[in-house]
N, C-alpha and C positions, 0 to 999 in steps of 0.2 A: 504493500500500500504506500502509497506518496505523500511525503511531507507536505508542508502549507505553501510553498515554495511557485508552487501556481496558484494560488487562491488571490482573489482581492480582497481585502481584508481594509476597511475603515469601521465596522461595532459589531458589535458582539453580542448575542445572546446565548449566556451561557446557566447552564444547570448545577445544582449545587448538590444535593446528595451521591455520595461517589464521586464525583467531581473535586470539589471545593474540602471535603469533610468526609467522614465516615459516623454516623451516629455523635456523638460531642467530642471527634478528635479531629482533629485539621489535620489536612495532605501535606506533606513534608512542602515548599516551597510557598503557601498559598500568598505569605505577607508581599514576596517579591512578585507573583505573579501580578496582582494588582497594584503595585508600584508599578511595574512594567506597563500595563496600560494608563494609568496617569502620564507616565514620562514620553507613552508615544502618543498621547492625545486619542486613546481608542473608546468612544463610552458605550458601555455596554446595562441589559437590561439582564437580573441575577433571573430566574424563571423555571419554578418547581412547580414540579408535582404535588410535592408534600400539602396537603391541607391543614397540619399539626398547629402552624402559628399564622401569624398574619406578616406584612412585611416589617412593622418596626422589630417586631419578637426577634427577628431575624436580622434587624439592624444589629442589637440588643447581642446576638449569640458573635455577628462577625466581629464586633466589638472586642469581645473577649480574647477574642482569636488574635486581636492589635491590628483590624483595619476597620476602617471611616466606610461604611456604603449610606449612602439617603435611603428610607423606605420608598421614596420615587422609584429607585432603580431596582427595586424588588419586585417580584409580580409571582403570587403564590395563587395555587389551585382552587384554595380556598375562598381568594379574593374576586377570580375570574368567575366561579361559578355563581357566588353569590351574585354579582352584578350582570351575569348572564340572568339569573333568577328574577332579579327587578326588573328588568329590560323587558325581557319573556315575557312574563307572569305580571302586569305590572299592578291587577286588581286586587291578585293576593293577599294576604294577611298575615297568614301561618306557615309556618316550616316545622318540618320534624327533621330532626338532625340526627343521624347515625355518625358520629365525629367526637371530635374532641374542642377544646377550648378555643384554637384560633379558627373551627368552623362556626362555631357558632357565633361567636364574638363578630365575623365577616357577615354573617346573617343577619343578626341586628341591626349592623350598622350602613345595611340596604334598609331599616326600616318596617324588618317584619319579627314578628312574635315568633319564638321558639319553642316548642313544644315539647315533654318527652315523654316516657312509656307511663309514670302516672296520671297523668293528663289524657293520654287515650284513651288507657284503661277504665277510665271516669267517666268516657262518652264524650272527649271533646276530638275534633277531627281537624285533620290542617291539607290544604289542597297540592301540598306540594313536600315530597320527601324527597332530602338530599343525603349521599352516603361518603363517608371517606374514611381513609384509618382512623380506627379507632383501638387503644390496646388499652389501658385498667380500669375504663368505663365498661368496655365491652360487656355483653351480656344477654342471653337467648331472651329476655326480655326487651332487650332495646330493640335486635331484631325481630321478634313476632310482632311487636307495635306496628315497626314500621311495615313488617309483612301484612298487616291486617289495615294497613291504609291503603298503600299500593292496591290490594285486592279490593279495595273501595272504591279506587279510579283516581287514587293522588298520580300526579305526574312522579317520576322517579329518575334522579338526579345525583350521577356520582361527579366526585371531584376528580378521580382517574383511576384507572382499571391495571397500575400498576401487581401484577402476579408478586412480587417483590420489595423490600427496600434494603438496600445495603446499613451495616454497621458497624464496630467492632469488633463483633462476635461474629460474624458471617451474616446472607441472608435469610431476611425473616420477615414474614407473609406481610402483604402490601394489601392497600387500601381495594384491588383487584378482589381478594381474597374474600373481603366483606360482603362488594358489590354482589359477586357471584352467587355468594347465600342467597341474597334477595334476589336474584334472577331466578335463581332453581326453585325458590319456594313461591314464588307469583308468578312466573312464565312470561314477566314483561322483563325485556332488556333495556337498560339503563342508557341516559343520553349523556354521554360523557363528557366532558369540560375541558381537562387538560391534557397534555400531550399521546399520544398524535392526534389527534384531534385539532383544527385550524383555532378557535378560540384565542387561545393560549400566545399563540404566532401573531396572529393579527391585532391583539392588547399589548406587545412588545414590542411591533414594528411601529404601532402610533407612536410610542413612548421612544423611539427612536429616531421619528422624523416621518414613518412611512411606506418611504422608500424600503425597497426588497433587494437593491443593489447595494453590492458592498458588504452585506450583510454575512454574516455566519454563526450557524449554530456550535455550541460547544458542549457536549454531553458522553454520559458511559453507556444507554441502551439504546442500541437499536433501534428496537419496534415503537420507542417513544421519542426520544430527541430525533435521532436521523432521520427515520422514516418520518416522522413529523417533519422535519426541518426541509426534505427533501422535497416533500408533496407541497410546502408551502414555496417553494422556489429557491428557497436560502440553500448556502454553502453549510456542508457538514463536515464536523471535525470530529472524533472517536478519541475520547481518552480510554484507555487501558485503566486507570485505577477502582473501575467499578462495578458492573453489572455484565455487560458482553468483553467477549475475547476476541482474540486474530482466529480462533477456531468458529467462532458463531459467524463472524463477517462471512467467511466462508459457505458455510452450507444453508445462513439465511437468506441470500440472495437481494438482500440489502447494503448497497455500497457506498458509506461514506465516501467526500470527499480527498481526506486527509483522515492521518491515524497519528496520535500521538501516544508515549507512553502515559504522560501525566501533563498538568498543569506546570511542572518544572520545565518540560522541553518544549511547551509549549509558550512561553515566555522567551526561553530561549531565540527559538522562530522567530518572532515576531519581532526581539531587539536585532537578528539576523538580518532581517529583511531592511 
């Protein structure tokens, strides 16, 4: 696979889990990576999946790590799909959230009332159920709530169908994981929000000016950054530190533009060029 070395490269949307970090430890290199785009003037839009927080959480977490991002240049799963929600739905009221704290907290603050499984249970109903990782909330009751709205005729609304998320310990089940319960127990398939899916691309490139030239994505899977990145027109770039390998490129039949090992040589690149 070939270095960045034919790309054209002026911003950057890049992915942060596997990318940037692995569950709360940052990738060897990450402070000079983004020094690296300060010093060549590159601005980029940071652009997960995760629905866990909202973008300052995640100012808040790169902080720690000793770099300065704006929650401007963040744009989370959670954030997209809630403003997909008001936009959609705009008579709405209610949300039932399968999630955690920065889902619903992004829900709110489109304006709509959050619901959960003792409130259903009670006989109050909401026309719209959204899903995303959820892990010490989790609970067959959160799911059959929401399973017995769905089967009501609520709309059904993941934040992404990630199979997976990377983390210290290796991979472990992704917001994907949750979605699918609620597919196989209501037989309605979910409209999904963040990558691959266009949403997520086209909320990044406004925040970028737009324009789709120049542009590239930077991500560890696949079937969500690349093939995402790819079907929206952008240049795609493959880090090695997360999720797919030089053996998945291979037999998925999905081909990045550029492969890097990590965000280390990819910095590199870039002060190269």
């Amino acid at each position: 696979m070939q270095g960045i070395d034919h790309l054209t490269i002026d911003r950057l949307i890049v992915d942060m889990d596997g990318v940037l970090w692995h569950g709360d430890t940052p990738v060897p290199g990450l402070t000079d990576f983004f020094a690296t785009l300060d010093a060549l003037d590159i601005p980029f839009v940071l652009a997960t999946n995760n629905a866990m927080r909202v973008a300052d959480q995640y100012t808040e977490k790169l902080a720690r790590f000793g770099v300065a991002v704006a929650p401007e240049r963040i744009l989370t799963s959670s954030e997209a799909t809630a403003s997909y929600l008001r936009r959609t739905f705009p008579e709405a009221d209610r949300v039932y959230v399968v999630g955690e704290s920065g889902l619903a907290r992004a829900v709110l603050e489109q304006g709509f009332e959050v619901l959960g499984p003792a409130e259903v249970r009670s006989g109050a109903r909401a026309p719209l159920v959204v899903a995303g990782l959820t892990r010490d909330a989790l609970s067959y009751e959160l799911l059959a709530m929401a399973n017995i709205l769905i089967r009501q005729g609520a709309r059904f609304v993941a934040t992404n169908h990630d199979a997976t998320f990377p983390t210290e310990i290796g991979q472990l089940p992704g917001a994907g994981a949750i979605v699918s319960f609620l597919e196989t127990s209501t037989g309605e398939t979910a409209t999904v929000i963040g990558k691959p899916n266009p949403h997520m691309f086209e909320e990044a490139l406004v925040r970028l000016g737009g324009s789709a030239q120049g542009v590239a994505v930077v991500g560890d899977r696949l079937q969500t950054d690349i093939a995402g990145g790819k079907a929206a027109g952008l240049q795609t770039i493959m880090v090695l530190s997360g999720i797919s390998t030089r053996e998945d490129i291979e037999t998925s039949g999905i081909r990045p533009d550029a492969v890097v090992q990590d965000i280390t040589e990819l910095a590199r690149a870039l002060r190269g060029r």
